[in-house]
C-alpha positions as CSV (number, residue, x, y, z in Angstrom):
1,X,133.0,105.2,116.4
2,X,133.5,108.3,114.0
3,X,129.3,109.2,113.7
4,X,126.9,109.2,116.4
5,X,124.8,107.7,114.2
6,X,125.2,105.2,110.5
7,X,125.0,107.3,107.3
8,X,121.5,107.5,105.5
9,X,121.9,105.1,102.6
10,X,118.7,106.0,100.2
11,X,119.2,102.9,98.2
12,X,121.3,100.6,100.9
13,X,125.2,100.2,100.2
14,X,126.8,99.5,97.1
15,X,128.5,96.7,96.2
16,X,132.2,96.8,95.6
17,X,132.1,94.6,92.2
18,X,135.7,93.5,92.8
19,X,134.7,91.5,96.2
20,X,130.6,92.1,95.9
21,X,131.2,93.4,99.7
22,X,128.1,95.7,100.7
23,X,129.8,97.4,103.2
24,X,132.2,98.5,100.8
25,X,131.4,102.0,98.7
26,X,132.4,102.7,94.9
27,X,130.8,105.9,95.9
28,X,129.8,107.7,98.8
29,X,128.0,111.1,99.0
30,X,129.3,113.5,101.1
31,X,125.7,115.5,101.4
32,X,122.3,113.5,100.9
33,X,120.0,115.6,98.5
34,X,117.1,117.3,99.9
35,X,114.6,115.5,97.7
36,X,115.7,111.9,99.4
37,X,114.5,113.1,102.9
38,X,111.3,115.0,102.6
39,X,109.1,112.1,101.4
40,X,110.2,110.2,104.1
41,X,109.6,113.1,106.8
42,X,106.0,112.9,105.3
43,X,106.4,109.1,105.7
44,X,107.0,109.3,109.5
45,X,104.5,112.3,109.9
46,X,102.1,109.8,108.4
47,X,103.0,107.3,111.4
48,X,102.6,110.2,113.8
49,X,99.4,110.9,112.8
50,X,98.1,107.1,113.0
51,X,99.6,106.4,116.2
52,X,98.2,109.5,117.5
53,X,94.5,107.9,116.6
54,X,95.4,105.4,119.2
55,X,95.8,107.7,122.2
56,X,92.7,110.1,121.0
57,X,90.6,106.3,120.8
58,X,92.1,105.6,124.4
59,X,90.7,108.9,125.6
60,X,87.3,108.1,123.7
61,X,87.8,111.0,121.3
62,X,86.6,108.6,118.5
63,X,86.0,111.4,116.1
64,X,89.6,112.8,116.2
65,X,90.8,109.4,116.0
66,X,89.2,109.3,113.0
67,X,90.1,112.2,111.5
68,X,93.8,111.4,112.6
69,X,93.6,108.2,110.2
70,X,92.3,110.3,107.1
71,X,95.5,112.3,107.7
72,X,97.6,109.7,107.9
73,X,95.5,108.3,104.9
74,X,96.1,111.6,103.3
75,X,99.6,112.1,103.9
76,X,100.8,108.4,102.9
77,X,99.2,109.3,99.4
78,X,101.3,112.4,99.5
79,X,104.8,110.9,100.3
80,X,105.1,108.3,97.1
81,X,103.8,110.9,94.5
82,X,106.4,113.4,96.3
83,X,109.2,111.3,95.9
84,X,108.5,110.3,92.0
85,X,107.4,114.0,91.6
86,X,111.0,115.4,92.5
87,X,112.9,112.2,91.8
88,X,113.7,111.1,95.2
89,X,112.4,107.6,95.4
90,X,114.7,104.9,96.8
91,X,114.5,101.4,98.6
92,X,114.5,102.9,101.9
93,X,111.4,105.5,101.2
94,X,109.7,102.1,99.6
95,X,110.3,100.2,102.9
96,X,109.6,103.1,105.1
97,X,106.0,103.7,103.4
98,X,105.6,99.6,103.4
99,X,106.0,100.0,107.5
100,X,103.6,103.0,107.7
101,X,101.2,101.3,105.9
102,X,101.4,98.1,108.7
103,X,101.1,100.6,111.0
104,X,98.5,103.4,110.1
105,X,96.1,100.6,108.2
106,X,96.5,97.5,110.1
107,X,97.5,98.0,113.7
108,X,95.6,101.6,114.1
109,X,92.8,100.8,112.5
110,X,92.3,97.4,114.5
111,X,93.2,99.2,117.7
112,X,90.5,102.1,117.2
113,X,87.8,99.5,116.2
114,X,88.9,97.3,119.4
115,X,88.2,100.5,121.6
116,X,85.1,101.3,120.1
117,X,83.3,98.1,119.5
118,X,85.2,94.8,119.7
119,X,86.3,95.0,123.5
120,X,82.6,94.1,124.5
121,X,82.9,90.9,122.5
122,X,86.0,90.1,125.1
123,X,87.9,87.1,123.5
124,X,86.3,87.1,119.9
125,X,86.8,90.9,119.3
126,X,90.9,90.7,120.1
127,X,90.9,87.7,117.9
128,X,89.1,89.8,115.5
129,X,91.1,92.6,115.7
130,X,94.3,90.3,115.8
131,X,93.2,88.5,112.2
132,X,92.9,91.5,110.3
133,X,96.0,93.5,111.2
134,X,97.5,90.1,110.6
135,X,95.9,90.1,107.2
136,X,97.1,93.7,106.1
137,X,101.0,92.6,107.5
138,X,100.3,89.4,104.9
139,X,98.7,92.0,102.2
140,X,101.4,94.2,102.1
141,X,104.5,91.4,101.8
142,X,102.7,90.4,98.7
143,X,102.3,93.6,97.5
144,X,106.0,94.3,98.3
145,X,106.9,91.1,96.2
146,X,104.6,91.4,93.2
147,X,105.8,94.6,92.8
148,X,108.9,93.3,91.3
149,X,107.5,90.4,89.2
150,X,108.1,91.5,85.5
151,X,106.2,88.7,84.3
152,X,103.3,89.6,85.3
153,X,101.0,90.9,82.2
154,X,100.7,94.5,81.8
155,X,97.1,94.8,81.9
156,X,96.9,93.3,85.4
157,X,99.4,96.0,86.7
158,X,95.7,98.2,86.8
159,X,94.7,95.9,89.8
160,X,95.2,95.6,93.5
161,X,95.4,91.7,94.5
162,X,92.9,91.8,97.4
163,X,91.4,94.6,99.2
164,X,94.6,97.5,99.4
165,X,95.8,98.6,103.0
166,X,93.8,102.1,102.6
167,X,90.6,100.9,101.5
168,X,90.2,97.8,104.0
169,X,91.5,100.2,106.9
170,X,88.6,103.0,105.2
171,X,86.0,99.9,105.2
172,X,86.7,98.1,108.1
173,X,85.9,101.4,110.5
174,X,82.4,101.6,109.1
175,X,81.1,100.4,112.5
176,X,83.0,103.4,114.2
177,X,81.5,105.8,111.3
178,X,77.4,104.0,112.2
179,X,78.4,105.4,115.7
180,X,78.2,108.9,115.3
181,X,75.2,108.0,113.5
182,X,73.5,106.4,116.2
183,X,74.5,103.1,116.6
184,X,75.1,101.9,120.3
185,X,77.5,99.2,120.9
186,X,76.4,96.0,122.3
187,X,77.8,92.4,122.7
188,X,75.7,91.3,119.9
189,X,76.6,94.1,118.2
190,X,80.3,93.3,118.8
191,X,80.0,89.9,117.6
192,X,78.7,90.9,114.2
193,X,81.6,93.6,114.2
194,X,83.9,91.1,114.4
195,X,83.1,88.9,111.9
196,X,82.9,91.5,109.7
197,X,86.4,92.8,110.5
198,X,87.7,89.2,109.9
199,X,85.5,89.3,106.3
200,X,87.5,92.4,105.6
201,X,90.8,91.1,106.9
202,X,90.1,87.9,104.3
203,X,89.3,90.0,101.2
204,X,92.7,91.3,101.9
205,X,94.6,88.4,101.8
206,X,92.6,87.2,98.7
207,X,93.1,86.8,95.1
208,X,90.2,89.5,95.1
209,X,91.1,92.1,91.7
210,X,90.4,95.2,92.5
211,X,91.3,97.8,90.3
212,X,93.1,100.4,90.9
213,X,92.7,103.2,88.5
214,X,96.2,103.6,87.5
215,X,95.5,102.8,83.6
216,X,93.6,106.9,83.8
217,X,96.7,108.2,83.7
218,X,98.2,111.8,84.6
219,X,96.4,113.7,82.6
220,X,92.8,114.8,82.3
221,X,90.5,115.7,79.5
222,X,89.7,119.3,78.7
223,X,86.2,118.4,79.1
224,X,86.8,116.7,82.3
225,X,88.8,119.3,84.3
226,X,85.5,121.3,85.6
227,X,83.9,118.7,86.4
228,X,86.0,117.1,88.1
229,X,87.1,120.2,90.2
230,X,83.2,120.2,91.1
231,X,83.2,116.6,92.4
232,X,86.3,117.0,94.4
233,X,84.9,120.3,96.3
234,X,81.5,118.9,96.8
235,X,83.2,115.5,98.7
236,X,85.3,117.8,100.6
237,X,82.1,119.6,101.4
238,X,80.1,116.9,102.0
239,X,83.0,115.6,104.0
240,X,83.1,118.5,106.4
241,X,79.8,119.2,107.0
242,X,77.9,115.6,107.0
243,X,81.1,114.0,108.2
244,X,79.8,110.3,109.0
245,X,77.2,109.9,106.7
246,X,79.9,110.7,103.7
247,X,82.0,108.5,105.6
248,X,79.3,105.7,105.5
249,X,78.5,106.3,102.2
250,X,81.6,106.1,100.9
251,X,82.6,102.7,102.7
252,X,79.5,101.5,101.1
253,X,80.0,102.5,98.1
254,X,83.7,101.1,98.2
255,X,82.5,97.6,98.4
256,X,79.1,98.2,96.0
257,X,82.2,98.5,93.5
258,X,84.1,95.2,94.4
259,X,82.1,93.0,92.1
260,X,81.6,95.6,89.1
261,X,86.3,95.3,89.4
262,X,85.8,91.7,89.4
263,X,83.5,91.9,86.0
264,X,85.8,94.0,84.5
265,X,88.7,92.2,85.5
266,X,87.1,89.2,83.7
267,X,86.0,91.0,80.5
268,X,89.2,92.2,80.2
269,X,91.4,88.8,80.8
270,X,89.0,87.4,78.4
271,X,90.2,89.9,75.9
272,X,93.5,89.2,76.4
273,X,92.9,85.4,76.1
274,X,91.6,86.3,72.3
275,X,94.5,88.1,71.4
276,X,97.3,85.9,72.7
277,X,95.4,82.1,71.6
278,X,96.5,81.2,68.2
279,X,93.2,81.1,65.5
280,X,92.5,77.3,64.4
281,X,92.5,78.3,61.0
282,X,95.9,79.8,61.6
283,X,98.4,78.9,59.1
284,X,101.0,76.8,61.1
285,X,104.4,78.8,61.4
């Protein structure tokens, strides 16, 4: 054994094209570029900060724990748009962020909610908890796979097929948010926790479109950029101060907006139906 440990191979190892044998290199570089690694240090950072949520829910530090997944939230937002920013994306940052995502929006998540709530439903609330990082494991292997289907229409790449790993693992902790707010767990209470948390895990796994906001593009309006630097310091604001009612709020308002994607999902394959059907009165070719 010449290295303690393998090489880092961003993008796996190349095929030699005389014998197509992986293990063999056309190529190998001496010294990996800086720009590879740092996306994936936020990547496991991100994992840090997620598993950490687990020990602070343990301890019943519910609001850390909490504040531990909007990091992780945060910083999983951070490592993609990193990597594309200074041209260090490769196969293993994609499945590194993939695994996060299992991690910090399915198992932590689930875990927290378990701690909080679903334990005092005893068999139902693991089962619960169980079917929805299930679900987001499920929800991610598609995602992984449609990402490379180039025969899907262009117009659909603007939508999430079900609920995405962030905003089921942002919805799904409502009942921890209600908490600080004044709501006592209860068996009953647990019971209707955990049927929500398998709703949630469902609209994951679902043909649910839900768009994604990727069609508004890099750049803003001139118009726009005040007001939208006005918006983002009064969430922040209302973040820190009113913490768990702009939680609330906001997981509220996440599914309030479900069915107004779905219309405009429809409008728009509708749309695309009248451009791509033939007219009747269409000269035949």
């Amino acid at each position: 054994m010449d290295d303690a440990f393998p090489p880092f191979e961003p993008d796996g190892p190349e095929r030699d094209p005389d014998n197509g044998d992986d293990a063999a290199r056309k190529r190998r570089l001496r010294e990996i570029p800086l720009r590879f690694v740092v996306p994936n240090i936020i990547t496991v950072l991100a994992i840090c900060a997620g598993l950490s949520a687990v020990r602070m829910a343990f301890e019943e530090r519910f609001d850390v724990a909490i504040g531990l997944v909007l990091l992780a939230a945060v910083l999983d937002g951070l490592d993609g748009r990193m990597a594309r920013l200074v041209k260090g994306t490769s196969r293993f940052g994609a499945e590194m962020d993939s695994l996060a995502d299992a991690v910090n929006f399915g198992v932590v998540p689930a875990l927290v909610l378990y701690i909080f709530v679903l334990d005092e439903a005893a068999q139902f609330g693991w089962i619960a908890a169980l079917l929805y990082v299930i679900a987001c494991t499920l929800r991610l292997a598609r995602f992984n796979v449609m990402a490379g289907d180039s025969n899907r229409p262009r117009w659909q790449q603007a939508y999430f097929v079900g609920i995405p790993a962030p905003g089921g693992a942002l919805v799904v902790l409502l009942p921890v948010y209600l908490g600080f707010l004044g709501f006592s767990p209860g068996w009953f209470t647990a019971s209707v926790v955990s049927v929500f948390t398998i709703v949630i895990g469902f609209l994951m796994v679902s043909n649910l479109p839900v768009w994604s906001g990727k069609t508004l593009g890099a750049r803003v309006p001139r118009t726009a950029v005040m007001p939208l630097i006005l918006t983002v310091v009064l969430y922040v604001a209302a973040l820190a101060n009113f913490t768990w009612s702009t939680l609330t709020l906001s997981a509220i308002a996440y599914l309030c907006f479900l069915p107004f994607s779905v219309r405009l999902w429809r409008r728009q394959a509708r749309r695309h139906a009248a451009r791509t059907t033939p007219s009747p009165d269409a000269p035949d070719a």
